[in-house]
N, C-alpha and C positions, 0 to 999 in steps of 0.2 A: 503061829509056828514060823520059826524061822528056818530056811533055806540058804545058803550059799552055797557060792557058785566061782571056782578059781580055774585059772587057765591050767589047760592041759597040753598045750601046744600048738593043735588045731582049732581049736576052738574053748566053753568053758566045761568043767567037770564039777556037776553037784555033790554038795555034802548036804543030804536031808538030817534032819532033827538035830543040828548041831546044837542047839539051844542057846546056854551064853558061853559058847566056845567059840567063836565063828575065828575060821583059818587065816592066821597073817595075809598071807595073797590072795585072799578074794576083792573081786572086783565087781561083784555083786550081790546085794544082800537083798533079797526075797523076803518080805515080809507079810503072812497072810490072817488075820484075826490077831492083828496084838494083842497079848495080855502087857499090864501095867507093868510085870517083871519085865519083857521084852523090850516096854516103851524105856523104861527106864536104863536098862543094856545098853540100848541100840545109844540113846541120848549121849550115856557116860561115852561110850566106843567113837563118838562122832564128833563128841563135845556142840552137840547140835540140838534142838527142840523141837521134836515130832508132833506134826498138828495132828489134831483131836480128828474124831470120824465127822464130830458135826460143826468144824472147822475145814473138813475137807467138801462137803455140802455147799459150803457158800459160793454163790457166783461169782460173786465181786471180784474182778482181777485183779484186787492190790490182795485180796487174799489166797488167789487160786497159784498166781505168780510172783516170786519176789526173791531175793537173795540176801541170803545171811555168811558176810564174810566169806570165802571162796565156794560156796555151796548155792546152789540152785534149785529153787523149791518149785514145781510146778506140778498142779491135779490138774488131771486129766480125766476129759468123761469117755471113759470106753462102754462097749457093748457086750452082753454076754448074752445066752442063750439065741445066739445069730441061725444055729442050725434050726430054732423054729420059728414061726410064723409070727412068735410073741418077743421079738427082742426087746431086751430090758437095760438100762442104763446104770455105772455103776460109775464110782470115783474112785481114780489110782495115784497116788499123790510118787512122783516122781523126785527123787533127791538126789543129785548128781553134785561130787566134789569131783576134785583133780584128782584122787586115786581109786574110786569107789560109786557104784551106783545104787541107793538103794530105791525100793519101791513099796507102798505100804495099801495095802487091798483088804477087800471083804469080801472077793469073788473071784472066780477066774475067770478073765476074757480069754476070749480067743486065739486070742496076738500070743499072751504069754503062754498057752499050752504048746501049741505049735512050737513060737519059739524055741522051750525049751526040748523038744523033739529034735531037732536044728543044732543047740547051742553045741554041741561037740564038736562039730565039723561047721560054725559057722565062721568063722576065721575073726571071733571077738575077743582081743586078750588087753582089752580096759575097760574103764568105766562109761567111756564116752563113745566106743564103737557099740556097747552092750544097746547104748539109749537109744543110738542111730539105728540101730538091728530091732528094738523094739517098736520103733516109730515107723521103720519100715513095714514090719507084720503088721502092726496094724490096719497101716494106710491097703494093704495088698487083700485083707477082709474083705474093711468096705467095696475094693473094687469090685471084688467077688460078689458082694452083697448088689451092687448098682446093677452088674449084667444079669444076674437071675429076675432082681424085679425085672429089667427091659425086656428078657426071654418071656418073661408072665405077660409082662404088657402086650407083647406082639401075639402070644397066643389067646388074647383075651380079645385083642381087636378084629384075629380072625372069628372070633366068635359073636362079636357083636355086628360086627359089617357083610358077615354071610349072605349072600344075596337069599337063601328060604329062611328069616329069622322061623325057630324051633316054635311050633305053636299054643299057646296060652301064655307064652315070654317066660316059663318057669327055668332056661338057662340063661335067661338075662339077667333073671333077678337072683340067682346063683354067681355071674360075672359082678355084681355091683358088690357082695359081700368079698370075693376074690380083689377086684379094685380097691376096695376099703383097706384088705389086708397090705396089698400093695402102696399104697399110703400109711400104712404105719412104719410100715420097714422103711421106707425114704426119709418120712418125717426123723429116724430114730437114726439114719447115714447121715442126713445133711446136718443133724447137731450134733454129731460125734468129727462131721467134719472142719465145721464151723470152730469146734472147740480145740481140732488138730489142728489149725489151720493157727491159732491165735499160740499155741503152745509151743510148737517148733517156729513160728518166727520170733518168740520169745528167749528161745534158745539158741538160737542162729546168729539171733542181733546182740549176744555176749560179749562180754570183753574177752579178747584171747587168752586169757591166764584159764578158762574155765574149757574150753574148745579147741584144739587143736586145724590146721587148716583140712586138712582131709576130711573127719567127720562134719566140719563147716560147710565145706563140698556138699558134700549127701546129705546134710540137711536143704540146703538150696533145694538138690534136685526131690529131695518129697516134697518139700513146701512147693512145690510147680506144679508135682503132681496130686496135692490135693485139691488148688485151683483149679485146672483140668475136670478131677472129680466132681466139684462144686457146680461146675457150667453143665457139667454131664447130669448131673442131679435135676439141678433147676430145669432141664431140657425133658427132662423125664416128667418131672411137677406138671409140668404144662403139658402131658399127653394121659396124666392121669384124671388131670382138671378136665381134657380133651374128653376120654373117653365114659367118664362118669356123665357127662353132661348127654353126651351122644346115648349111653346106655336109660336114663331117663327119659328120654327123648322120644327114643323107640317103645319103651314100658306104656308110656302117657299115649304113643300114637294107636298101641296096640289096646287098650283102655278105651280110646275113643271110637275105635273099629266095634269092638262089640258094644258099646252108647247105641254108635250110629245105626245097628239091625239092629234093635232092640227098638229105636225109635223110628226106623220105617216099620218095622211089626206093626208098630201101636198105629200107625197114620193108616197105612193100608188094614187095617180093619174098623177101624175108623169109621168108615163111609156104612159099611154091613151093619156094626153095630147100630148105627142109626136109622136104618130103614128096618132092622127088626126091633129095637124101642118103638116104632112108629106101628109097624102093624100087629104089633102085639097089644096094641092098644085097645079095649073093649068100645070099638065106635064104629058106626056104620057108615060114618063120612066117607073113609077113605074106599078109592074104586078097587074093586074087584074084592073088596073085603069080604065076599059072601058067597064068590065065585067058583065053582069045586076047580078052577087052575088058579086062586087065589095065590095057595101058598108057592107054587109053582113062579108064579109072575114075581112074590116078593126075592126069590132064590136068584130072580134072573136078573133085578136092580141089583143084589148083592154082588153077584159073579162080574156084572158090566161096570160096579164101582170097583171092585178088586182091581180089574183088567186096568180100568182107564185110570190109575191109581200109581199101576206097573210102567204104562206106556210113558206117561208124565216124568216120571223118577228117570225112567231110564233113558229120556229125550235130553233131562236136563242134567246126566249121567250123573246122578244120587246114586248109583246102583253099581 
């Protein structure tokens, strides 16, 4: 389906389903699920060659970024599904000439719905402030995305460093699956930043016939702010590494707590069990084995190994 999108004054004004009419002054062309009729439109309309879905897949940056004649070809891995816990990675191949921006997707991220909530009154009336407005939304996600993980982090480490950890560790081990989740969303920011990070210095480091100096401006200042981002990540990395490591830590000590009464149980009875193997034995060796306080006397070695058993452990504070 194709979208366009022409100035309105304030900002841009959509024409949904234009199809293959799209408006002289548009300054954006939205393109979501090409069919073959569209690829081929858009090509004639552009005089330009729209890479394929599994052209826009390849990592390679001589295929993600490159230029053909005054046009700028750059995919970009954005994010969709950010409002759950399962963000998913998608490719939006961006094409920016000197009159016109298109964009070519199989999903909608984030950037562009919002965006276009925005584009009315967002004061974009070209191609190259559209890209800078959308580079901008993007980058303003992940930020979004970076302080909720850090909000989770901090209420996860109050949970983990609680001076009464919760007993049997069953919200610990409820925090490592929360941790985990919070490592996916980062891992899934920092290569969406990585990959913004290489795309807008791509676009910044143009020859001016394609850039004007003002949206070259505001590219600078995203590309600052996804370095920024980038350090704020890797800071975060290292507290998630922090706290997984801290949450096993406490699991395995609370693990060894119940070992450790489990094997004083067995030592302090230990000693009993061995003096009633012994007088349960059919022999008349042993004294008092026939004694009507026989069994009486075997109860009281039991009770004094118990004791002196307790007093040991608890001298050598086992206990």
């Amino acid at each position: 389906m194709i979208s366009a999108w022409a100035p309105n004054g304030k900002g841009l004004l959509k024409h949904e389903g234009c199809g293959m009419a799209v408006p002289e002054k548009t300054v954006w062309i939205d393109i979501v699920d090409v069919t073959k009729d569209e690829e081929a439109y858009i090509e004639s309309l552009l005089d330009l060659e729209i890479p394929t879905r599994a052209e826009m897949q390849e990592l390679e940056a001589s295929s993600r970024l490159y230029r053909e004649g005054q046009a700028i070809f750059m995919t970009a891995t954005m994010l969709i599904k950010t409002e759950t816990e399962s963000p998913e990675s998608t490719a939006v191949t961006f094409i920016l000439t000197p009159t016109r921006l298109v964009t070519i997707r199989y999903a909608e991220p984030w950037s562009f719905r919002t965006f276009a909530q925005r584009a009315a009154k967002s004061g974009c009336l070209s191609a190259e402030t559209t890209f800078v407005a959308l580079m901008d939304t993007t980058i303003e996600r992940l930020a979004d995305m970076l302080e909720l993980v850090a909000l989770e982090l901090d209420h996860l480490s109050m949970i983990v460093f609680r001076r009464q950890p919760p007993a049997g560790g069953e919200e610990l081990q409820k925090a490592i699956l929360k941790i985990g989740r919070c490592g996916h969303i980062l891992t899934k920011v920092r290569e969406s930043l990585i990959d913004k990070n290489r795309t807008i210095a791509y676009a910044e480091a143009t020859p001016g016939d394609c850039l004007s100096a003002d949206p070259r401006g505001r590219l600078k200042g995203i590309l600052h702010d996804v370095q920024t981002l980038s350090d704020h990540a890797s800071f975060l990395n290292g507290k998630i590494n922090f706290l997984l490591d801290a949450t096993l830590g406490l699991i395995n000590i609370e693990q060894s707590r119940i070992i450790k009464i489990f094997s004083i149980a067995a030592v302090i009875f230990m000693p009993p069990t061995l003096v009633a193997s012994i007088y349960g034995m059919n022999y008349e060796l042993w004294p008092h084995n026939d004694s009507p306080w026989g069994f009486s006397f075997a109860l009281a070695i039991m009770l004094f190994s118990v004791v002196t058993t307790l007093v040991v452990f608890k001298k050598q504070r086992w206990l």
